[in-house]
C-alpha positions as CSV (number, residue, x, y, z in Angstrom):
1,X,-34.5,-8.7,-67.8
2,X,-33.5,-11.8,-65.6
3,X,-34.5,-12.5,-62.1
4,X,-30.6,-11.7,-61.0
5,X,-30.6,-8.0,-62.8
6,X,-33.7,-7.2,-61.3
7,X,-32.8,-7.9,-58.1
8,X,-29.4,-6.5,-58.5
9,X,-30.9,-3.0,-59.9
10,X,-32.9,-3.1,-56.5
11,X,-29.6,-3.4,-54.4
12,X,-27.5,-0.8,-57.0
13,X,-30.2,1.9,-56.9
14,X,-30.3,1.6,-52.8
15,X,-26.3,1.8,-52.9
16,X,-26.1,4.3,-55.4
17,X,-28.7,6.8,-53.9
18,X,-26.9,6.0,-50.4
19,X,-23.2,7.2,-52.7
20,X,-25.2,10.0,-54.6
21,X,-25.8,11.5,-50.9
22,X,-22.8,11.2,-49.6
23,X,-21.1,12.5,-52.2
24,X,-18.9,8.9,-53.4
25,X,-20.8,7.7,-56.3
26,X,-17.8,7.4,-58.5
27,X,-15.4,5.7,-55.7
28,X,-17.9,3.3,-54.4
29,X,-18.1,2.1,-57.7
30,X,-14.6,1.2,-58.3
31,X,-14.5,-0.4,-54.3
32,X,-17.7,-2.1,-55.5
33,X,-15.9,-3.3,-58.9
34,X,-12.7,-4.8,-57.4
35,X,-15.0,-6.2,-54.5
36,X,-16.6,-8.2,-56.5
37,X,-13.5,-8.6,-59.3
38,X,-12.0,-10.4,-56.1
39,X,-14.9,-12.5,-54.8
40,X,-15.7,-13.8,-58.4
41,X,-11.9,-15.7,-58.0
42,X,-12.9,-19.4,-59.0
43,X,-12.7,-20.7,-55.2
44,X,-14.1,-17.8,-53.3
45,X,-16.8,-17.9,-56.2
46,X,-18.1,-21.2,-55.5
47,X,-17.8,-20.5,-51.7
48,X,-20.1,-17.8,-51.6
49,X,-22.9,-19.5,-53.9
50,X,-22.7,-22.8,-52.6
51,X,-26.5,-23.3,-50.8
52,X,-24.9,-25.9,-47.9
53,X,-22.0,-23.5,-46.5
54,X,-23.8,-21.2,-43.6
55,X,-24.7,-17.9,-44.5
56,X,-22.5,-16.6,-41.2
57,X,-19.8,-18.9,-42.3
58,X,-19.6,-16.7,-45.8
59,X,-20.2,-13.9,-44.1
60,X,-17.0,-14.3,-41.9
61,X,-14.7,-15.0,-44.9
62,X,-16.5,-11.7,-46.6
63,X,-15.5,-9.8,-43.4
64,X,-11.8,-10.8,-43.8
65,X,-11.5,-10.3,-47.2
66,X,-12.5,-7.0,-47.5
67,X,-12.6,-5.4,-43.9
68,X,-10.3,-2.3,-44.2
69,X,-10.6,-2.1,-47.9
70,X,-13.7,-1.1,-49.0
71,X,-16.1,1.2,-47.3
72,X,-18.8,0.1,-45.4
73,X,-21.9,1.2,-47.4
74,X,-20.0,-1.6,-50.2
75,X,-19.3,-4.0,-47.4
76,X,-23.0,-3.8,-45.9
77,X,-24.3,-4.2,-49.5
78,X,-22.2,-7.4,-50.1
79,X,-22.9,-8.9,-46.9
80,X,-26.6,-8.1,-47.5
81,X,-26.9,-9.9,-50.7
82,X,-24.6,-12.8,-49.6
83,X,-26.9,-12.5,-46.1
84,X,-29.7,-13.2,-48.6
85,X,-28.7,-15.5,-50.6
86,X,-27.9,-13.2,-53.9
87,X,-24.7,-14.5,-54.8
88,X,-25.2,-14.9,-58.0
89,X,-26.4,-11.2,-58.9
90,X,-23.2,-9.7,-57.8
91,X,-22.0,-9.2,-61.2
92,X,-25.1,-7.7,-62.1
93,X,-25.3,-5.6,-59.1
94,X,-21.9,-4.1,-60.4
95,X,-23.2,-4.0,-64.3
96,X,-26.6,-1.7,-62.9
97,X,-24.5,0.5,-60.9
98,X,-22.3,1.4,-63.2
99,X,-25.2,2.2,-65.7
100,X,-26.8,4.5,-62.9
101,X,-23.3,6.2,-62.5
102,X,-22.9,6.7,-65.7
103,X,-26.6,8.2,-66.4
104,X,-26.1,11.0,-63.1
105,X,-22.5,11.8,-64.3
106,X,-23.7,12.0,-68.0
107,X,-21.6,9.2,-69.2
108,X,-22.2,6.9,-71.8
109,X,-20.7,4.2,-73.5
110,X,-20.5,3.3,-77.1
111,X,-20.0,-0.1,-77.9
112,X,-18.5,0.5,-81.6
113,X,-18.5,-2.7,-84.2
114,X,-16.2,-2.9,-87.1
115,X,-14.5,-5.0,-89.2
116,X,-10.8,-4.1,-88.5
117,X,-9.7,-2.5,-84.8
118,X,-9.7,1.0,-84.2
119,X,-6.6,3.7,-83.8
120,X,-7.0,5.7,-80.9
121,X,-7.2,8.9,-82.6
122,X,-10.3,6.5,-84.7
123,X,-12.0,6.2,-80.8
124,X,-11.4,9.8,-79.9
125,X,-13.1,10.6,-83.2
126,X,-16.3,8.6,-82.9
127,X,-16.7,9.7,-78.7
128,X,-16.3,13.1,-80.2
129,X,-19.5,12.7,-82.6
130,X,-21.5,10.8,-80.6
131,X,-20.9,12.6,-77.6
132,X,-22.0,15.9,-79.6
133,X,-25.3,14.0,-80.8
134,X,-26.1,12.3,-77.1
135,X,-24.9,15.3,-75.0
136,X,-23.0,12.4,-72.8
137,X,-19.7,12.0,-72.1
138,X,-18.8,9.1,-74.6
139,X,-16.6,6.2,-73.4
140,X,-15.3,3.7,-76.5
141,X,-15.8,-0.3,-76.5
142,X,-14.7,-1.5,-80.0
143,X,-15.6,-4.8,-80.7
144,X,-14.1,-6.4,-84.0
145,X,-16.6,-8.3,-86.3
146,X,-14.8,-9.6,-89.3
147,X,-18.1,-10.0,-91.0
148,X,-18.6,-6.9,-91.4
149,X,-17.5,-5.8,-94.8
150,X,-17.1,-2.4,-94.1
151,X,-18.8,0.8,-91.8
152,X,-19.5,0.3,-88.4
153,X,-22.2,-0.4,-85.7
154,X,-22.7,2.3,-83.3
155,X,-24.5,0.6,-80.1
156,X,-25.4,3.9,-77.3
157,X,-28.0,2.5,-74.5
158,X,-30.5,0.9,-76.4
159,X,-30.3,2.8,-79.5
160,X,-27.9,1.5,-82.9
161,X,-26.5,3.8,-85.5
162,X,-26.1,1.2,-88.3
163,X,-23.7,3.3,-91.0
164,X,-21.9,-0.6,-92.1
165,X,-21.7,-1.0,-95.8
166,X,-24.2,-4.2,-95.3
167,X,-27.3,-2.1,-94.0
168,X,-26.9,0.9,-96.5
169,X,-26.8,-2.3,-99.5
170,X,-29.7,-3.5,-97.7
171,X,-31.6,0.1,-97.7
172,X,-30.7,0.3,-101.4
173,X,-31.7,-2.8,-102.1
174,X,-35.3,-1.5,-100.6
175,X,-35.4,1.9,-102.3
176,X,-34.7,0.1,-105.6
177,X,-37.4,-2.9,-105.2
């Protein structure tokens, strides 16, 4: 793990036991997505991680840009980690939320590899399944990979369900040698 995840798990745990309490896990996390969806712009970006502009200066242009529309645990956390120089982790700070979210709500997401797109009914299909085996709520990413000849790559977490025609040919190819 990078020195920006780390510190942005530091700053996403603090935040999301602060939500967790007050019962606002869920909506802090979409004010804390479009927050930072908004400051990642490509001007205000490079305003807020530019070492020469003052730290009050940045802090000012945070305070009009989102003063009224976020909360203020969000606002507090941003102007922290802008206070501090973090910048550059905000992405990350929204990535590691989102994971701690997820894990207390029992919400998972499956990032699903095949070699054509999936149908809906397709997604619904595989959530179903793998929501059975995980005991998580199961939330669909398919990514296309036209190398793939066939099957599909299951990725939950840090665990992969490899059922693509490549791996059981290679698992053949083993039990034959």
């Amino acid at each position: 793990m990078n020195r920006e995840q780390n510190v942005a798990r530091r700053y996403a745990r603090a935040l999301f036991d602060l939500a967790r309490e007050q019962g606002t896990a869920d909506r802090i996390g979409e004010e804390l997505r479009s927050a930072v969806q908004a400051l990642a712009e490509p001007g205000l970006a490079g305003f807020f991680r530019h070492p020469s502009i003052d730290a009050d200066e940045k802090l000012a242009v945070l305070d009009r840009a989102l003063a009224g529309k976020v909360s203020d645990p969000v606002l507090h956390a941003l102007k922290l980690m802008i206070r501090r120089g973090r910048a550059g982790a905000l992405e990350a700070l929204v990535e590691q939320y989102g994971r701690l979210a997820d894990e207390h709500a029992g919400r998972a997401t499956a990032v699903v590899v095949t070699p054509l797109p999936l149908s809906d009914e397709q997604a619904k299909a595989i959530a179903a399944h793998y929501g059975k085996l995980t005991g998580k709520e199961i939330r669909v990413v398919n990514e296309v990979d036209e190398r793939l000849l066939g099957g599909m790559q299951v990725i939950i977490g840090d665990r992969m369900y490899d059922s693509s025609l490549s791996a059981r040919l290679e698992r053949m190819k083993r039990q034959f040698a």
